[in-house]
C-alpha positions, 0 to 999 in steps of 0.5 A: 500500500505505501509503494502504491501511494508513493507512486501515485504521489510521484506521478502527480508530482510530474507536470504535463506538458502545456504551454508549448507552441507548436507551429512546424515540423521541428516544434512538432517533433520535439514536442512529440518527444517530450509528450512520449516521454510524459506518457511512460513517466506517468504510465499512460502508455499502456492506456487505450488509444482513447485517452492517449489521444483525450490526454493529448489534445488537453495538452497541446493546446487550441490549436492542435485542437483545431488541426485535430478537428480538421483532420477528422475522426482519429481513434487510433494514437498511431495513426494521429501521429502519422496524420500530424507528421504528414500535417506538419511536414517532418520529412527532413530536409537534409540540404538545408540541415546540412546548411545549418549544420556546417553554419553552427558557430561555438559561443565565446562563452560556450564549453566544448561538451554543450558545443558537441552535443548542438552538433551532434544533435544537428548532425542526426537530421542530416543524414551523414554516413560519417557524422563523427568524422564532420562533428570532430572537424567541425569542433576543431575549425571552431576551436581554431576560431576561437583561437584567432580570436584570442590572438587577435585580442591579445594583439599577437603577431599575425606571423607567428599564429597558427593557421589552420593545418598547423593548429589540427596538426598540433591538437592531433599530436597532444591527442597521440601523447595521452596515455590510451586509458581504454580497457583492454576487451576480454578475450576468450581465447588466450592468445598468448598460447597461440603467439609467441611474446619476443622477449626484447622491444622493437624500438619504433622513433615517435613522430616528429614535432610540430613546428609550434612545439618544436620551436616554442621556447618552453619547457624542452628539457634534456634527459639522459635515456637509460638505454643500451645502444644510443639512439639516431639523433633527429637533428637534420644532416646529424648522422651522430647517436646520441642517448640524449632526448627531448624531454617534451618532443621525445626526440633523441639529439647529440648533446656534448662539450663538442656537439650541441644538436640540441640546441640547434634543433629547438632554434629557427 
């Protein structure tokens, strides 16, 4: 008795959905959503289609009493629904979606989650066969905005900010310095048993730096590498070894009383 009291307590707790103005095809869908939504949350879902539809117009309003009105006898939920799509046109029309997506600006004031998620929701009517690829794109050119903007406030020489293809550049090479935090899929195999583990480390160079990181001025420090043979030093037309590396690019340059690749690499 107390669970079914609380229950009846929390459903009369949820507000139906009034107010809303209904007047093309993105209002409508939305506001069906929201309406599906308010059905399951008070259990008016598993009700006959009758009261669904009487809930319904009670909700929405005059006017989509008077498309109701206009649409004729409807005892069928489904086939309202299906009446007022073809009523309201919800069809998408994926060229002007498109249009709107690829216009979607990040506000100076707005983070970069609630950016992604205007475009991710953006995306869905677009129809995109790689929207992760377009959203990700999108969300770095707008990052690359911002960023001239702050220069452009901050009065920094126009020769020394990033263009487009050097500030991707240098978003991809921080992203390839993080540690990957994924959990690792179980398997149900043990491969182990199958290949044979080498019992030594192919040693693979990393990527070269940006010229932005390269050249930056700050924080390249030298490490002495705990290693047995010493490594090719980076610096172009230097055929020396050395184990001596960047602590920031992660590359390996000579650095000696008679040999300083090391600061000749990190200077223009």
């Amino acid at each position: 008795m107390e669970d079914n009291k609380m229950e009846k307590i929390m459903i009369g707790s949820i507000k139906p959905p009034v107010g809303y103005t209904i007047i093309d095809g993105d209002s409508w869908k939305k506001y069906k959503q929201i309406f599906n939504l308010y059905l399951v949350a008070t259990g008016l879902e598993k009700e006959e289609d009758e009261r669904k539809i009487a809930v319904f117009l009670s909700c929405a309003g005059d006017e989509m009493l008077d498309v109701y009105n206009g649409l004729g006898v409807i005892k069928s939920w489904k086939a309202l629904e299906e009446n007022l799509n073809n009523h309201f046109g919800t069809k998408n029309n994926t060229v002007a979606n498109s249009y709107n997506f690829f216009n979607l600006r990040q506000e100076e004031v707005e983070n970069v989650d609630r950016f992604i998620t205007r475009l991710r929701n953006a995306a869905n009517n677009c129809d995109f066969k790689e929207a992760k690829r377009l959203i990700r794109d999108l969300s770095i050119v707008n990052s690359w905005r911002l960023y001239k903007n702050d220069c452009v406030a901050n009065k920094f020489p126009r020769k020394d900010t990033m263009p487009l293809l050097d500030f991707r550049m240098d978003v991809a090479n921080s992203l390839s310095s993080l540690p990957d935090r994924r959990p690792r899929e179980d398997c149900d195999e043990d491969i182990t048993a199958r290949v044979p583990r080498r019992d030594y480390k192919i040693y693979r160079p990393s990527l070269a730096p940006t010229e932005s990181k390269r050249y930056d001025g700050y924080e390249h420090y030298p490490i002495s590498d705990d290693i047995k043979a010493p490594r090719s030093c980076r610096l172009e037309d230097c055929n020396s070894r050395s184990k001596i590396k960047c602590e920031k690019c992660d590359v390996y340059l000579c650095l000696s009383r008679n040999k300083n690749c090391f600061k000749t690499y990190h200077k223009k």
